[in-house]
Backbone as JSON Lines, residues from 0, in Angstrom:
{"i":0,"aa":"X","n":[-29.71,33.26,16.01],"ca":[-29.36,33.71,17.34],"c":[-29.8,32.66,18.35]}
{"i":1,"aa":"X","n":[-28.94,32.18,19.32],"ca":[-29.1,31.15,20.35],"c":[-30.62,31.58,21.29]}
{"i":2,"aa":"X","n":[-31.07,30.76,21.49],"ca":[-31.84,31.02,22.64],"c":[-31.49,31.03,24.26]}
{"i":3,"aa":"X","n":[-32.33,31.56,25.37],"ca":[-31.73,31.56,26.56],"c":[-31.43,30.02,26.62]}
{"i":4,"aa":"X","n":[-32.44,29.24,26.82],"ca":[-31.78,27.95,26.68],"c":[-30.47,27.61,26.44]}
{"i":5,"aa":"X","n":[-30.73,27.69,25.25],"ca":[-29.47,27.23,24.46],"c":[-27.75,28.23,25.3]}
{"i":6,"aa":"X","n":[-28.39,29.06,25.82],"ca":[-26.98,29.83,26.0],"c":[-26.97,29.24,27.45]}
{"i":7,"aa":"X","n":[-27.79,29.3,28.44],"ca":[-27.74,28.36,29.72],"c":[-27.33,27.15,29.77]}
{"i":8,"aa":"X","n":[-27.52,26.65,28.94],"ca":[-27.16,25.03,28.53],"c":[-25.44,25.44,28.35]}
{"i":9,"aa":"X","n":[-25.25,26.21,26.91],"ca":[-23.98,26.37,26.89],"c":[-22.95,26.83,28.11]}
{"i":10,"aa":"X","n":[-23.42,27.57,29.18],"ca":[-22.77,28.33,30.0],"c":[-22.62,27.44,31.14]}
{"i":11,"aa":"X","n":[-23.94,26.07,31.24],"ca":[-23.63,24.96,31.94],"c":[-22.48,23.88,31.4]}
{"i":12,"aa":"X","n":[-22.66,23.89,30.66],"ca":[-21.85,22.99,30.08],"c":[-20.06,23.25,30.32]}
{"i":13,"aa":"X","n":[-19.84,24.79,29.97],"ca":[-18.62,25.08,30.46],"c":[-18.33,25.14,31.65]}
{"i":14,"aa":"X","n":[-19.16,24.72,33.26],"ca":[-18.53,25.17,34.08],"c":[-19.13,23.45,34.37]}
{"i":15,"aa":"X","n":[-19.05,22.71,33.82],"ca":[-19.34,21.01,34.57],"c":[-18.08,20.64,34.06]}
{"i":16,"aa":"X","n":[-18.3,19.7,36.09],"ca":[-16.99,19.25,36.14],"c":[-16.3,17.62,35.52]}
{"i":17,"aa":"X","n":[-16.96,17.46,34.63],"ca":[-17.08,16.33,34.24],"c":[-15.92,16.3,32.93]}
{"i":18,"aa":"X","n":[-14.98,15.15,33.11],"ca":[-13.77,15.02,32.2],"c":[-14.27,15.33,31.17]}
{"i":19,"aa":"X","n":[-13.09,16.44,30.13],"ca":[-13.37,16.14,28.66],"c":[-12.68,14.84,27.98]}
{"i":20,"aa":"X","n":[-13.56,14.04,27.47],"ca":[-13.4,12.85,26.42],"c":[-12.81,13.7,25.14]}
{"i":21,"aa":"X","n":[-11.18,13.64,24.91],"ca":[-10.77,13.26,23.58],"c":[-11.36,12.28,22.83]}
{"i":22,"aa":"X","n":[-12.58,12.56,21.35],"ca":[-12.7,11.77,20.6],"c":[-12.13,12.18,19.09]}
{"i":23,"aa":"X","n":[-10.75,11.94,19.19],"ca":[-10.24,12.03,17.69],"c":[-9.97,10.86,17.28]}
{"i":24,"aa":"X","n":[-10.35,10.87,15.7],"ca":[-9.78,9.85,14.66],"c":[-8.88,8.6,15.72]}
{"i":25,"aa":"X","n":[-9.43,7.3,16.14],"ca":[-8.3,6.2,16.1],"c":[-7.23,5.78,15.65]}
{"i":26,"aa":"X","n":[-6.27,5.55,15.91],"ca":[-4.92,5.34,15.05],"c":[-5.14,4.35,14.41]}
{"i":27,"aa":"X","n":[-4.27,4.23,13.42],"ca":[-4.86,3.17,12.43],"c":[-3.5,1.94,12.78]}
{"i":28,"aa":"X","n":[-4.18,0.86,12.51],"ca":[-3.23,-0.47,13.28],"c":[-2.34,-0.55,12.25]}
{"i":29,"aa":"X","n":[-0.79,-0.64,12.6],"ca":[0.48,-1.12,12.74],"c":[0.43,-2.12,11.73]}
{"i":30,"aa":"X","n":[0.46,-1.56,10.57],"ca":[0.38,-2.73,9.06],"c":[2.16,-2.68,9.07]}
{"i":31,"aa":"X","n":[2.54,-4.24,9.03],"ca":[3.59,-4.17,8.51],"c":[3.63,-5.1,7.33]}
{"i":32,"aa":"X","n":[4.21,-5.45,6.34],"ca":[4.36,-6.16,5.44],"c":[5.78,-6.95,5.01]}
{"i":33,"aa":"X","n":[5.35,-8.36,4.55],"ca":[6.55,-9.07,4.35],"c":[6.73,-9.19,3.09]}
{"i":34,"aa":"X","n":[8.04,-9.06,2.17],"ca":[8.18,-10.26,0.95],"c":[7.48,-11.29,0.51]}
{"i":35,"aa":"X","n":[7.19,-12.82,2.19],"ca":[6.77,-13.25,1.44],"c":[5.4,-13.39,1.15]}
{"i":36,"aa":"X","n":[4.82,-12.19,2.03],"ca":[3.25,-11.94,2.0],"c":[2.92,-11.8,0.19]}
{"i":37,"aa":"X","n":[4.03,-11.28,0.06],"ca":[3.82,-10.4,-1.36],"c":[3.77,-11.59,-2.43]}
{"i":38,"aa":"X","n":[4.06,-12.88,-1.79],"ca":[4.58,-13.63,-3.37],"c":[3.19,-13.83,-4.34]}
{"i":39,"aa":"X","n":[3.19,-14.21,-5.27],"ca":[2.14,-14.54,-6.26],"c":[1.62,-13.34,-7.18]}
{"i":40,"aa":"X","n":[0.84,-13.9,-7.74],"ca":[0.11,-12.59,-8.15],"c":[-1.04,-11.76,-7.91]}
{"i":41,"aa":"X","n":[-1.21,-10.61,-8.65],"ca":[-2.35,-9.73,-7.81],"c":[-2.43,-9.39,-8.5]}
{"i":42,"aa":"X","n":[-3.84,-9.07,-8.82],"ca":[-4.48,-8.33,-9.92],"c":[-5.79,-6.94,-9.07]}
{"i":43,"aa":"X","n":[-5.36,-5.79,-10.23],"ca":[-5.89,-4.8,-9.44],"c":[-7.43,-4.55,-9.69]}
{"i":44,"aa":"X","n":[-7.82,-4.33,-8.71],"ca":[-9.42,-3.8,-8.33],"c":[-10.04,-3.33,-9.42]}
{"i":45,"aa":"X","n":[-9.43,-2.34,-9.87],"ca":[-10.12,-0.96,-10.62],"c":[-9.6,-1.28,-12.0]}
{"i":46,"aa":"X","n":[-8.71,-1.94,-12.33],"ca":[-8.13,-2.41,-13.84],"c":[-8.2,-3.72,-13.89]}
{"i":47,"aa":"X","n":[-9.01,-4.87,-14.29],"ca":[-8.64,-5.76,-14.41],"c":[-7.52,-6.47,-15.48]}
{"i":48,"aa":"X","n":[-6.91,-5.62,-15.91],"ca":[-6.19,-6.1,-16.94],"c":[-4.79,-5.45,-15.9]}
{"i":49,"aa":"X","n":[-4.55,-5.05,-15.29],"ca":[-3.36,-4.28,-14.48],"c":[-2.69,-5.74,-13.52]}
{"i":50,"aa":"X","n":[-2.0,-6.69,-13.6],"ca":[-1.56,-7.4,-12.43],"c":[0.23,-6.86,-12.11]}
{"i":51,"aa":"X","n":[0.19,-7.52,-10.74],"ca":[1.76,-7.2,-10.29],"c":[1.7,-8.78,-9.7]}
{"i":52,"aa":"X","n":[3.25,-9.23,-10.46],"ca":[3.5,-10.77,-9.95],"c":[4.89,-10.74,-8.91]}
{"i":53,"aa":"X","n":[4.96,-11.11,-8.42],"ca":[6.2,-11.31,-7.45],"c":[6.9,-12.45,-6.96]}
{"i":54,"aa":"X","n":[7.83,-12.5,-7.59],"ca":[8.97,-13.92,-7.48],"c":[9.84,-13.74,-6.66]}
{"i":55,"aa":"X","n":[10.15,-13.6,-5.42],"ca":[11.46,-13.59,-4.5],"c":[11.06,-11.87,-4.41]}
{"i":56,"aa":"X","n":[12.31,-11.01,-4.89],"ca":[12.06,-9.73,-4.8],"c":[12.06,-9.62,-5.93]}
{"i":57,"aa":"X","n":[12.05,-10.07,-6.9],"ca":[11.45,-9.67,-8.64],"c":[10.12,-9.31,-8.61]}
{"i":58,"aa":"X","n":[9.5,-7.83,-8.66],"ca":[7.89,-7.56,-9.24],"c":[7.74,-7.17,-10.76]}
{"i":59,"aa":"X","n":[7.06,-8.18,-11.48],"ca":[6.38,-7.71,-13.05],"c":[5.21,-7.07,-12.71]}
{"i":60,"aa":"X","n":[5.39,-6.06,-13.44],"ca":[4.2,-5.22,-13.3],"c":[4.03,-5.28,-15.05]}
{"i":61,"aa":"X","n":[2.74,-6.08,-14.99],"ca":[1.83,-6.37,-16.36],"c":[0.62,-5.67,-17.0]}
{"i":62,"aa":"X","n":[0.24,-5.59,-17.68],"ca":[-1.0,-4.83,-18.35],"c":[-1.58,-5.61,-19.66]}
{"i":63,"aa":"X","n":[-2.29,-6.43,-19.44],"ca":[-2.61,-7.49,-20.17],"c":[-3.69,-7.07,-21.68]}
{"i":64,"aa":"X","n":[-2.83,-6.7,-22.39],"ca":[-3.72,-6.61,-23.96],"c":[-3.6,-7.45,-24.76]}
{"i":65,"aa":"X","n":[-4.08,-7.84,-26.08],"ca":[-3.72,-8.35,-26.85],"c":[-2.72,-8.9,-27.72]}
{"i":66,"aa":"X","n":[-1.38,-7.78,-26.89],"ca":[-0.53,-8.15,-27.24],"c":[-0.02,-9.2,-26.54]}
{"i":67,"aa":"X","n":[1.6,-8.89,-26.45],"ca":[2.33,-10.16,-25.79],"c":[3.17,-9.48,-24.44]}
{"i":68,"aa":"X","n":[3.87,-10.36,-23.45],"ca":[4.19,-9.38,-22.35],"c":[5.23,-8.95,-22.32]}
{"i":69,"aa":"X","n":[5.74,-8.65,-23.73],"ca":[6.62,-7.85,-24.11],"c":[6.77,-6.51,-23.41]}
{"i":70,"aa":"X","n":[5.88,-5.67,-23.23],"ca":[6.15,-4.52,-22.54],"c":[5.91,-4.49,-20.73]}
{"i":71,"aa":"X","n":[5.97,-5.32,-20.04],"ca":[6.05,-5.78,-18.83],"c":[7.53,-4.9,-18.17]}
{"i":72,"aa":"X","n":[6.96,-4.41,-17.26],"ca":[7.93,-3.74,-16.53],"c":[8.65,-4.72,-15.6]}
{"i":73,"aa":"X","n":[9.92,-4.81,-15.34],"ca":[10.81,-6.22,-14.7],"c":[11.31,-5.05,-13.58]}
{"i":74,"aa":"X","n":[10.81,-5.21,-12.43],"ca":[11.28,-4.64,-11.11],"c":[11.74,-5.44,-10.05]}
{"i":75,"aa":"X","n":[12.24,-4.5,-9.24],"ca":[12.65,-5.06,-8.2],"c":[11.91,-4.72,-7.01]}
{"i":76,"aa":"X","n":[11.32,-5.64,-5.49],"ca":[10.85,-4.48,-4.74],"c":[11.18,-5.12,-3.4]}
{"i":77,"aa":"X","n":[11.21,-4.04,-2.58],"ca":[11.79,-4.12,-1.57],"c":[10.61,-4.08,-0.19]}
{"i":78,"aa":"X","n":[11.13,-4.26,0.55],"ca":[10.01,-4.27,1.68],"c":[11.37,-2.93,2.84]}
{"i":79,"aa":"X","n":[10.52,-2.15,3.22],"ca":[11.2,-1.08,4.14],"c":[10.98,-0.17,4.88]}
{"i":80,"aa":"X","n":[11.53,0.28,5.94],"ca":[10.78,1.25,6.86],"c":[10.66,2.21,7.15]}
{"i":81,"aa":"X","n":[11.18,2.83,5.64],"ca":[10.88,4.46,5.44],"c":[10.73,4.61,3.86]}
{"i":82,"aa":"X","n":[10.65,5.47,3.12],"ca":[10.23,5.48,1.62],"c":[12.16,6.22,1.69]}
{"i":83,"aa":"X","n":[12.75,5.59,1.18],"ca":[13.91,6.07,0.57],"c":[14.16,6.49,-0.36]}
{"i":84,"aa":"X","n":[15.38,8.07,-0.11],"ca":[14.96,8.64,-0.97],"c":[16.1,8.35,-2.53]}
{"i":85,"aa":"X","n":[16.58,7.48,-2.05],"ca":[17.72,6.87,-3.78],"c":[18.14,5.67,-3.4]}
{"i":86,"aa":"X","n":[18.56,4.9,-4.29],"ca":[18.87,3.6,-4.54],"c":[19.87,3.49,-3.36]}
{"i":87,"aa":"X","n":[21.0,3.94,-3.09],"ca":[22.49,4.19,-2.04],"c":[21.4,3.83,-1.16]}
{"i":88,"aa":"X","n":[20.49,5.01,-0.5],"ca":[20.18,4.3,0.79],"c":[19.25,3.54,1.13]}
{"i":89,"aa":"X","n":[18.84,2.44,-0.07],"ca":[17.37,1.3,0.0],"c":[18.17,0.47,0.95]}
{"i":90,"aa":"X","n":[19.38,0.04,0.73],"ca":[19.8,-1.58,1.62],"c":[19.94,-0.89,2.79]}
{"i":91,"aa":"X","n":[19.89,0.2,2.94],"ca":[20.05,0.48,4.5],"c":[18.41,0.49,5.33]}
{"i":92,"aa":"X","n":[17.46,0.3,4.42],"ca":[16.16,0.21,5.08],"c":[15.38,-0.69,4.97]}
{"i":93,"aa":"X","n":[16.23,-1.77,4.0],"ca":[15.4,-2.76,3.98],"c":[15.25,-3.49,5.04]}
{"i":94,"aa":"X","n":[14.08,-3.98,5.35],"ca":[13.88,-4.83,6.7],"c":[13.11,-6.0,6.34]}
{"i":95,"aa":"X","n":[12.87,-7.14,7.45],"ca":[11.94,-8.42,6.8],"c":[10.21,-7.98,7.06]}
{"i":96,"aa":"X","n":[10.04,-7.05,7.59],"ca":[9.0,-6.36,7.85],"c":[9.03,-5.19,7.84]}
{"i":97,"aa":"X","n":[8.17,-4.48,7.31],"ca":[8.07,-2.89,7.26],"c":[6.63,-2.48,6.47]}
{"i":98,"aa":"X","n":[6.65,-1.15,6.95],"ca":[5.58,-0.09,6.53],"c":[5.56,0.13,5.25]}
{"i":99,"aa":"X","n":[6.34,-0.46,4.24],"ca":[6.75,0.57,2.7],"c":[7.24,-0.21,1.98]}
{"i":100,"aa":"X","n":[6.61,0.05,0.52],"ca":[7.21,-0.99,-0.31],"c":[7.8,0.12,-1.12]}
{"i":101,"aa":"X","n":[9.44,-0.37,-1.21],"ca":[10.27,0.44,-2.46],"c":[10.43,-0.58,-3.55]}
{"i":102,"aa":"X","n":[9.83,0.13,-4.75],"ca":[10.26,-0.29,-5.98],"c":[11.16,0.38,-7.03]}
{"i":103,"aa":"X","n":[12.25,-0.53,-7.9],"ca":[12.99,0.01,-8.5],"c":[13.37,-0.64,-9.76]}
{"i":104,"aa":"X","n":[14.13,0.08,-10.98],"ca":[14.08,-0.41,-12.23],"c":[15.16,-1.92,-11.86]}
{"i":105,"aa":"X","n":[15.48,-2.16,-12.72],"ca":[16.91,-3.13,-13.04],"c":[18.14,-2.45,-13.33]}
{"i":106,"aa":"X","n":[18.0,-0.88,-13.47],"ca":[19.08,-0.01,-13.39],"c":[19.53,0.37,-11.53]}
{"i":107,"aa":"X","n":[18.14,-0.01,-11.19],"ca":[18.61,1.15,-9.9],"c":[18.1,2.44,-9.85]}
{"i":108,"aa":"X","n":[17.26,2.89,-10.65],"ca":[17.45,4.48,-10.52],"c":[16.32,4.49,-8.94]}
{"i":109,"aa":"X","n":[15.79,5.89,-8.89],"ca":[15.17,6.69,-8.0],"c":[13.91,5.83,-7.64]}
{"i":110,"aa":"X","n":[13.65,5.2,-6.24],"ca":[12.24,3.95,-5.83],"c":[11.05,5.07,-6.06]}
{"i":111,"aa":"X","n":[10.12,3.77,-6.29],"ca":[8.8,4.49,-5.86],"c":[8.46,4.07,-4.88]}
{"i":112,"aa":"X","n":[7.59,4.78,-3.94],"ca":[7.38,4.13,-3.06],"c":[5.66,3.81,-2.11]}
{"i":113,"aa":"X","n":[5.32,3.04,-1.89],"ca":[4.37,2.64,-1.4],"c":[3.83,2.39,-0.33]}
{"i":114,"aa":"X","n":[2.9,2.96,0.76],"ca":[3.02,2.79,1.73],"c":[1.79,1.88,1.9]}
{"i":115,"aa":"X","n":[1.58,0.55,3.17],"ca":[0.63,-0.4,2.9],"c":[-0.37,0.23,3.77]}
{"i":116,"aa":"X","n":[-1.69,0.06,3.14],"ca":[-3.02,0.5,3.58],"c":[-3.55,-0.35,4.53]}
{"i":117,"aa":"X","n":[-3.53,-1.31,3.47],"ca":[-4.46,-2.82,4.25],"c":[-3.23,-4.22,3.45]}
{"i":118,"aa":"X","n":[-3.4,-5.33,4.63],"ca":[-2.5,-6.45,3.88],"c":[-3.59,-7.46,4.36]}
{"i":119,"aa":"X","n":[-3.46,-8.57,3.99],"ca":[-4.01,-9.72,4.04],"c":[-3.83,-11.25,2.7]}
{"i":120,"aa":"X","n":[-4.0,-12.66,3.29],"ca":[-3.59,-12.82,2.49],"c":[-4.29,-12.98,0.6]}
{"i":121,"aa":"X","n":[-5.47,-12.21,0.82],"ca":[-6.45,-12.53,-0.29],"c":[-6.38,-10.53,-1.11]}
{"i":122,"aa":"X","n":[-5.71,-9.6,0.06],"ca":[-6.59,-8.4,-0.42],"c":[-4.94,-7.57,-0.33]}
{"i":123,"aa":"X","n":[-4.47,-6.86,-1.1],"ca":[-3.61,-5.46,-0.59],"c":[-3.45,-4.76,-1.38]}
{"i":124,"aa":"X","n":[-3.67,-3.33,-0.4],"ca":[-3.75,-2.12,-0.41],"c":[-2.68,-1.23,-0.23]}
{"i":125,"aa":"X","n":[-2.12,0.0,-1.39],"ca":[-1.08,0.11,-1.08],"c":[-1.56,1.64,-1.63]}
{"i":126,"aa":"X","n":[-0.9,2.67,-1.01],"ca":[-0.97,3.8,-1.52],"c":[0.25,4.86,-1.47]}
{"i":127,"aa":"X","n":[0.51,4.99,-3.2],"ca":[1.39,5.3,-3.86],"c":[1.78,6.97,-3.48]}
{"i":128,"aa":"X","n":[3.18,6.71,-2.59],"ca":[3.38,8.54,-1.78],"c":[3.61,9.4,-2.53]}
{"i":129,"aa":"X","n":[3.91,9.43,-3.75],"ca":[4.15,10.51,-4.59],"c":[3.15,11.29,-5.1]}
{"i":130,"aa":"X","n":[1.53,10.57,-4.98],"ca":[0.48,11.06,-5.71],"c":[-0.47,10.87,-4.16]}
{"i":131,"aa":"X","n":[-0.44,9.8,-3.17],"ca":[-1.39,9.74,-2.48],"c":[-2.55,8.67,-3.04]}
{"i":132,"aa":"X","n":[-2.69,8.74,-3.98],"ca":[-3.67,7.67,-4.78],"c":[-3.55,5.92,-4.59]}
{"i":133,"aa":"X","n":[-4.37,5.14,-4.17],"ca":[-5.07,4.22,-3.69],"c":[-4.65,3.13,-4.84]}
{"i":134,"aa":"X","n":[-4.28,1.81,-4.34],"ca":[-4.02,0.97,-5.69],"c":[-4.44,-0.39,-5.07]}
{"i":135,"aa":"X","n":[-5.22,-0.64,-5.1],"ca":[-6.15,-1.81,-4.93],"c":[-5.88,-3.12,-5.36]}
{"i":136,"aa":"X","n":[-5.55,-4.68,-4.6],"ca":[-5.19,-5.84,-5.67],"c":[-5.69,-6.56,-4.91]}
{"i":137,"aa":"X","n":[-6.13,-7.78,-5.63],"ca":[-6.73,-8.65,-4.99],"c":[-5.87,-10.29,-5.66]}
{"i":138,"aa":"X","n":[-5.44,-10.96,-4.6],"ca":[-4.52,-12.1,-4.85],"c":[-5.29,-13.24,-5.96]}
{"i":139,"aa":"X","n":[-4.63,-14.03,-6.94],"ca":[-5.4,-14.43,-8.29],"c":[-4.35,-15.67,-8.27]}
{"i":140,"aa":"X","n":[-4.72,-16.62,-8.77],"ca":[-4.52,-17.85,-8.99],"c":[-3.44,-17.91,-10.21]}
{"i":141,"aa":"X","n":[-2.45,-18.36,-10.48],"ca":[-1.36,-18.25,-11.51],"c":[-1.69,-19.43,-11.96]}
{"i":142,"aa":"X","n":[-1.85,-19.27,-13.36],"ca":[-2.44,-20.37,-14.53],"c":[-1.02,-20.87,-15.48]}
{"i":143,"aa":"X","n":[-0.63,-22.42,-14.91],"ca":[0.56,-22.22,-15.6],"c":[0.37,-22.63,-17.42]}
{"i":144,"aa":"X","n":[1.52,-22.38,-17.8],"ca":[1.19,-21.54,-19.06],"c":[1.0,-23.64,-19.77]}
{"i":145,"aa":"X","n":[0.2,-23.42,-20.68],"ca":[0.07,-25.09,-21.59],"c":[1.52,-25.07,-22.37]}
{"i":146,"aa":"X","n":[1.99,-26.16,-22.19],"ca":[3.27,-26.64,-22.69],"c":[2.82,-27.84,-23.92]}
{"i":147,"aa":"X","n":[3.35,-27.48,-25.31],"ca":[3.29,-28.32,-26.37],"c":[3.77,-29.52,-25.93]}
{"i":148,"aa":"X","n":[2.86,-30.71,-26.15],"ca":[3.48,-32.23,-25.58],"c":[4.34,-32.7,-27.01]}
């Protein structure tokens, strides 16, 4: 139970004439992202064996075991300014800058889509709208492969 205090205080407080300060949450700054921000490779935070490489708009998405990169997913990805919802309407959103990365098979089917957290050119952050979940990469040096002399 309040004390008189405490309820005087409160009962002052509602009748001072002093502006109320909105302090909500800051907006978060205007990430847009390019293609060719995206080029090279990236290897993720939380998997080190997880990289995504990007050639033009070609993304391999790799998972590096013992095997060979035979099972490498060969995508396509787009840079855009809404998460689209089918292949028909990706070219209508692609832009050279945007909020969203759509990715898609080599068929075309249904994007996934990604919205950017954080970009920079060493760190990006992208979080995947279908789940909400956080995907972390950090930009990595491409080792070209030894060629038999």
């Amino acid at each position: 139970m309040p004390t008189l205090a405490q309820k005087k205080g409160a009962k002052h407080a509602r009748l001072s004439s002093k502006p109320v300060v909105n302090r909500a949450t800051p907006l978060l700054p205007d990430l847009r992202i390019s293609l060719a921000q995206l080029q090279g490779k990236w290897q993720s935070v939380d998997d080190k064996r997880e990289f995504w490489i990007v050639k033009g708009n070609s993304l391999t998405m790799r998972y590096a075991t013992s095997g060979t990169s035979a099972d490498d997913d060969l995508l396509q990805v787009q840079v855009t300014d809404t998460c689209a919802a089918t292949c028909a309407t990706l070219p209508a959103h692609t832009v050279p800058k945007g909020e969203y990365l759509s990715v898609v098979d080599m068929r075309c089917n249904e994007p996934l889509c990604y919205s950017v957290v954080d970009v920079s050119p060493t760190v990006l952050t992208l979080s995947y709208t279908a789940r909400g979940n956080m995907l972390r990469f950090r930009r990595v040096k491409e080792v070209a492969a030894l060629l038999p002399k």
